[in-house]
N, C-alpha and C positions, 0 to 999 in steps of 0.2 A: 648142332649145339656145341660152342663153347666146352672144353676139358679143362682150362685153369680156371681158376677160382674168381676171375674177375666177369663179373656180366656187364657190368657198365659199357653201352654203347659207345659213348661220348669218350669216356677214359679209356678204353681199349682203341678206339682211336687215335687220340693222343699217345698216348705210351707207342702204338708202332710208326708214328712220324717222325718221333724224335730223332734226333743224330745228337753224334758225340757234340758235349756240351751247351745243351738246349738245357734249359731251368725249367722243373714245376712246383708250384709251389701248393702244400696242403695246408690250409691254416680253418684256423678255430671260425665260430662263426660271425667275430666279431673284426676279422682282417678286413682291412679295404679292399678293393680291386679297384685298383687304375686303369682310368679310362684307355680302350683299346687292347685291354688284356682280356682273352679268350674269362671265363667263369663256369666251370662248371658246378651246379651247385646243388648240392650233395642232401644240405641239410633239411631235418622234417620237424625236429622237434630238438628242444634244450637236452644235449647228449647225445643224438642220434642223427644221423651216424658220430661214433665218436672218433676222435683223432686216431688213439691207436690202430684201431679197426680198418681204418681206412688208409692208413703208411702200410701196413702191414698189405693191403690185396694187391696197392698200389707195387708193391716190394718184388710180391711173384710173378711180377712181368717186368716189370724196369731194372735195366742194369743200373747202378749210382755208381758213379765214381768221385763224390765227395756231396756233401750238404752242410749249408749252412741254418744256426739257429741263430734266435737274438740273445746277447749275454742274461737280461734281465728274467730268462728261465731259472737260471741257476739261482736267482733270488728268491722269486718264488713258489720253485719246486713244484708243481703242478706231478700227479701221479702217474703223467706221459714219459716225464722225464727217466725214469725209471727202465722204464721199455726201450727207451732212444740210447740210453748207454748201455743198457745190452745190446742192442740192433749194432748200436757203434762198435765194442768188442768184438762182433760176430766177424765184424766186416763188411756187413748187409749195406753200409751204410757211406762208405769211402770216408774217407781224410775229413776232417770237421775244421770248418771253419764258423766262426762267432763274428757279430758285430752287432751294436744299440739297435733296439728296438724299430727306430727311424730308420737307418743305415737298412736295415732289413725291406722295410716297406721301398724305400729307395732301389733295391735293386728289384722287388718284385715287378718292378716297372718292364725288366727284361725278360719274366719269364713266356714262354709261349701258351701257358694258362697257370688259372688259379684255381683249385681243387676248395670248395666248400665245404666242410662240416660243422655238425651241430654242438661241434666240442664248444663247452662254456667255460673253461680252466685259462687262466690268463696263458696268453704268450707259447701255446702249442702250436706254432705255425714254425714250419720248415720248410727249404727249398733247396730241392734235388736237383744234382745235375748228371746229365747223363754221360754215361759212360760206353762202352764200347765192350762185346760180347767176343772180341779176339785180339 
């Protein structure tokens, strides 16, 4: 049995494939996923699992060495937001990069998957990129 916090088969998968600079993305449960992109899908019900909860287990196994959000968080403010610029502060988070709403779903096109939850708060979707443990 598993010692880190993470039991997800599927994501514990994911998370040790990765190499420097692979994108994952955890969005709310109302992101798309683009055809041919991996979907892991998390969600059970409206909140559950919620966004934070789920960056956060994803955190204690993935190095980030930067993520991006869509600017239109900053408009409106969703209660994740909050958690993301402390995470960002901490450094959990690397170097932040921003772009629209669109521009965002545009690049999920790249990631190696898409992390589902049951977050219903507009525009809580982010996308990590990995980073390098030396």
């Amino acid at each position: 049995m598993k010692k880190t916090p993470l039991l997800n088969v599927a994501l514990s998968r994911l998370i040790a494939s990765l190499g420097h600079g692979d994108m994952v993305v955890i969005g709310d449960a109302g992101l798309p996923v683009p055809p041919g992109v991996e979907l892991i899908d998390l969600a059970l019900t409206h909140g559950v699992p919620d966004f934070v909860s789920t960056l956060k287990i994803v955190l204690s196994e993935m190095q980030v060495e930067s993520h991006v959000l869509a600017k239109e968080i900053f408009d409106k403010q969703p209660t994740a937001l909050t958690t993301l610029d402390v995470l960002n502060e901490e450094g959990a988070l690397g170097r932040r990069d921003l772009l629209s709403h669109e521009q965002f779903k545009v690049l999920s096109r790249q990631a190696r998957a898409i992390v589902r939850t049951g977050e219903c708060q507009p525009y809580c979707n982010i996308v990590l990129v990995a980073g390098v443990t030396f």
